[in-house]
ChimeraX commands (.cxc) that place a marker at each C-alpha (Angstrom):
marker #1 position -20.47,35.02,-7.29 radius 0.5
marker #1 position -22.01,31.58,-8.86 radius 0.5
marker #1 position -25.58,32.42,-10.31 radius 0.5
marker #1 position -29.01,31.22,-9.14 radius 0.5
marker #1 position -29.55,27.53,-10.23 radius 0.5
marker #1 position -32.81,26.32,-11.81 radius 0.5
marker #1 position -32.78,23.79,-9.11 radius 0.5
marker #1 position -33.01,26.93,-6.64 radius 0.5
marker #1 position -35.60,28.38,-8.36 radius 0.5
marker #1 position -37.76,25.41,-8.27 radius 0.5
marker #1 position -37.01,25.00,-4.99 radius 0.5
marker #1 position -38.18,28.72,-4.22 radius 0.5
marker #1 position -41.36,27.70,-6.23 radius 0.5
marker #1 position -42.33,24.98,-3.70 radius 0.5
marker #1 position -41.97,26.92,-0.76 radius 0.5
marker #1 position -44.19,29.55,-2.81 radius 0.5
marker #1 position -46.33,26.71,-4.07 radius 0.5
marker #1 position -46.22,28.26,-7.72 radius 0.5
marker #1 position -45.83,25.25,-10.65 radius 0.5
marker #1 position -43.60,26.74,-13.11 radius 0.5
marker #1 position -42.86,25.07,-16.06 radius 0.5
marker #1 position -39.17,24.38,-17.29 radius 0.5
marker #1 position -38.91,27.40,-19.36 radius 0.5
marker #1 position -40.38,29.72,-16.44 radius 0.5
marker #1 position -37.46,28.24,-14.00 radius 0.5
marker #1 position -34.68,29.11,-16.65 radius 0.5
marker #1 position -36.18,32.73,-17.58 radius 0.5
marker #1 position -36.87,33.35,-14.02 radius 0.5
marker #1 position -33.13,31.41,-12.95 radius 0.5
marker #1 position -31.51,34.67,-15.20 radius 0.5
marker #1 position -34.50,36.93,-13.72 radius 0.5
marker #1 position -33.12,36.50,-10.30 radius 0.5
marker #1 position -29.43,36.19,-10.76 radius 0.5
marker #1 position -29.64,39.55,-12.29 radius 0.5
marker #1 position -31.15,41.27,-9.39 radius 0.5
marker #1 position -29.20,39.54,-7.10 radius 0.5
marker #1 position -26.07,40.83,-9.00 radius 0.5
marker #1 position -28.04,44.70,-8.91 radius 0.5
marker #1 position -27.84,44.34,-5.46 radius 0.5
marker #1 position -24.47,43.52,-4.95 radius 0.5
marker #1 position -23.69,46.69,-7.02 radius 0.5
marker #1 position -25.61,48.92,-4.96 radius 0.5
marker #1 position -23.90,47.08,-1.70 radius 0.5
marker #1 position -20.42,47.97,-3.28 radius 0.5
marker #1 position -21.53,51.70,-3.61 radius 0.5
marker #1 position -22.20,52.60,0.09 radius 0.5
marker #1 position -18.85,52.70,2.22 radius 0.5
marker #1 position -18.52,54.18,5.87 radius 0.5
marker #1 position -18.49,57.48,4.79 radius 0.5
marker #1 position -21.96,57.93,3.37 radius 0.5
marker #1 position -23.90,58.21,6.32 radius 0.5
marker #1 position -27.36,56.11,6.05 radius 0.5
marker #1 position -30.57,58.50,4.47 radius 0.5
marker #1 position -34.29,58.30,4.72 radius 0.5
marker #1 position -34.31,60.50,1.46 radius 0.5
marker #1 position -31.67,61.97,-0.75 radius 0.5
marker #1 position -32.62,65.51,-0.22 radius 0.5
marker #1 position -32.43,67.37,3.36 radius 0.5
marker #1 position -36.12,67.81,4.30 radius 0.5
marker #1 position -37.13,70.27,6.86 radius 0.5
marker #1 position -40.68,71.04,8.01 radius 0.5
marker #1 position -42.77,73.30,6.53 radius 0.5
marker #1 position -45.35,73.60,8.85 radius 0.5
marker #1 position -46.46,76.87,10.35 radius 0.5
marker #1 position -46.32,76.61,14.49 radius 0.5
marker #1 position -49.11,76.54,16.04 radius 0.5
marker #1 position -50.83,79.69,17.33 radius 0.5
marker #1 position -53.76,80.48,19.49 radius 0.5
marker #1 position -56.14,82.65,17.73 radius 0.5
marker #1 position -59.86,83.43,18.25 radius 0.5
marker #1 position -62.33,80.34,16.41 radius 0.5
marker #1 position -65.73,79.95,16.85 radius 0.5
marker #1 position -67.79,79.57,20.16 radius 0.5
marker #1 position -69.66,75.81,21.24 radius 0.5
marker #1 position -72.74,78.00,19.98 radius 0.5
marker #1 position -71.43,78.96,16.61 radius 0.5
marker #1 position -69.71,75.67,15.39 radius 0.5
marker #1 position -73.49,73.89,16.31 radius 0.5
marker #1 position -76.13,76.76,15.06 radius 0.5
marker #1 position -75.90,75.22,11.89 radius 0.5
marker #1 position -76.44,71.64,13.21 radius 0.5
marker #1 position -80.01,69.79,12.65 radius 0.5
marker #1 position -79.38,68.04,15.89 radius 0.5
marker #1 position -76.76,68.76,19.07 radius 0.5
marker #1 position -76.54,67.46,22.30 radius 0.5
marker #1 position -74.13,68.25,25.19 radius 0.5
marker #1 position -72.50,71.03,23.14 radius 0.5
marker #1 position -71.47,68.17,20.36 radius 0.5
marker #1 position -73.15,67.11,16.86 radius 0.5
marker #1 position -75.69,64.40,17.12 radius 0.5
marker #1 position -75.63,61.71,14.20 radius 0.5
marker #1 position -77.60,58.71,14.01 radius 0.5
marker #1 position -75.97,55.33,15.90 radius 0.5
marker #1 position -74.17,53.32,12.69 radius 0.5
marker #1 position -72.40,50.85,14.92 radius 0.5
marker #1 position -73.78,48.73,17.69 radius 0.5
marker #1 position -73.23,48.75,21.08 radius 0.5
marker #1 position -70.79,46.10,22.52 radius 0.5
marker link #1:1,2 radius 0.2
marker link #1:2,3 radius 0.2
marker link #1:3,4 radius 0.2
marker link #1:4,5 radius 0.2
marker link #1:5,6 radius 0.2
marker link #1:6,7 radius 0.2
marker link #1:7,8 radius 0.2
marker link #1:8,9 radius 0.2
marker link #1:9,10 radius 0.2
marker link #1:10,11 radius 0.2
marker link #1:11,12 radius 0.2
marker link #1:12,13 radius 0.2
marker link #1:13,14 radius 0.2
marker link #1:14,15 radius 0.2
marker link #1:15,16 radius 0.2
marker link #1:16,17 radius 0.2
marker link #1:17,18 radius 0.2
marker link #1:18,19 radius 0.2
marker link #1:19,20 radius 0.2
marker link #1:20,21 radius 0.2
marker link #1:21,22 radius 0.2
marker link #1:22,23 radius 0.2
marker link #1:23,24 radius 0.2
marker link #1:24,25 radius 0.2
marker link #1:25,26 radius 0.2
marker link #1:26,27 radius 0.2
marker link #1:27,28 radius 0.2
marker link #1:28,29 radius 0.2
marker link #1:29,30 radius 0.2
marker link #1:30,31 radius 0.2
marker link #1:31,32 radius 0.2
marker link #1:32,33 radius 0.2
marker link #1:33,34 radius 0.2
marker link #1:34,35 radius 0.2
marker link #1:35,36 radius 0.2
marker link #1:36,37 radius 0.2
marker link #1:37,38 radius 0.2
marker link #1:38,39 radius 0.2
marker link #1:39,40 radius 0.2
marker link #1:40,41 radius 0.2
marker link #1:41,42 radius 0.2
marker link #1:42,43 radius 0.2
marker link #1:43,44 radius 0.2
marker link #1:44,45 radius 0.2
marker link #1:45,46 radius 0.2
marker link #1:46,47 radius 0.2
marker link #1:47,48 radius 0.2
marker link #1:48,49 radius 0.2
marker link #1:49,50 radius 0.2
marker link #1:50,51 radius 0.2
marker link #1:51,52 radius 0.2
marker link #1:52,53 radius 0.2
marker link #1:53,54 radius 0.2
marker link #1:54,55 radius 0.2
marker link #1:55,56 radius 0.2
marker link #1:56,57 radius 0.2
marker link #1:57,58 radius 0.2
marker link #1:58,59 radius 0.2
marker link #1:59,60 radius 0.2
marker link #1:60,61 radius 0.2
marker link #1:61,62 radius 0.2
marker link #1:62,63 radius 0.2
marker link #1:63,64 radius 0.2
marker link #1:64,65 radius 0.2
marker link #1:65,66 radius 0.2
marker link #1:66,67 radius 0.2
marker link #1:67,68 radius 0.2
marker link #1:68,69 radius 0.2
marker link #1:69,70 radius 0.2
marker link #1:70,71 radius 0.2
marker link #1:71,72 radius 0.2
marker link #1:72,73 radius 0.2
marker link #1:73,74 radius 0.2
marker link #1:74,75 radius 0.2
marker link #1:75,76 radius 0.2
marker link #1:76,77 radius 0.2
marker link #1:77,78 radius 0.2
marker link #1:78,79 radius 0.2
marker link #1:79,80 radius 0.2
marker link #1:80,81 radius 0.2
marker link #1:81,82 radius 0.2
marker link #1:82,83 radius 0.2
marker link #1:83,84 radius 0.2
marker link #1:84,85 radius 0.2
marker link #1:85,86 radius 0.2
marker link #1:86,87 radius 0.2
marker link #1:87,88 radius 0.2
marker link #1:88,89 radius 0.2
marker link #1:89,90 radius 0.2
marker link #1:90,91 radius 0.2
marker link #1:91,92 radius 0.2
marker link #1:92,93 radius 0.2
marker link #1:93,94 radius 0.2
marker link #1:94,95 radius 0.2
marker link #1:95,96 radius 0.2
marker link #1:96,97 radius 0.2
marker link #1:97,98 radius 0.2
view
């Protein structure tokens, strides 16, 4: 696989609009060609028989399902309200009306 040129990289620059100077396109020319080659690595790894993941370890909810149960009454919830209208909490307007 032929590496990332310096001509490349400044090329990528100017799309970015980043002024790099001629050091930063040689670091960053070895920078890139690096990950590119990680990546290549990794592609090589998965093969048809590793079936695509979200996560590496089987997750499975933990969540209790949901059961009716007695709560509080309109009444209750809003006793300790300083202000209530139509069985709801009354706050003071923070938005304007459109």
């Amino acid at each position: 696989m032929p590496g990332i040129t310096r001509e490349e990289v400044a090329h990528l620059a100017r799309l970015a609009r980043l002024e790099l100077k001629d050091e930063e396109l040689d670091h960053f020319a070895g920078q890139l060609d690096d990950i590119i080659g990680a990546v290549a690595r990794v592609s090589e790894v998965a093969d048809q028989d590793v079936p695509p993941t979200s996560h590496p370890l089987p997750l499975t909810n933990v969540m209790r399902p949901d059961v009716v149960r007695p709560s509080l009454t309109p009444q209750e919830a809003l006793s300790g309200a300083p202000a209530q209208e139509q069985q709801r909490f009354k706050v003071p307007q923070i938005l304007g009306e459109e």
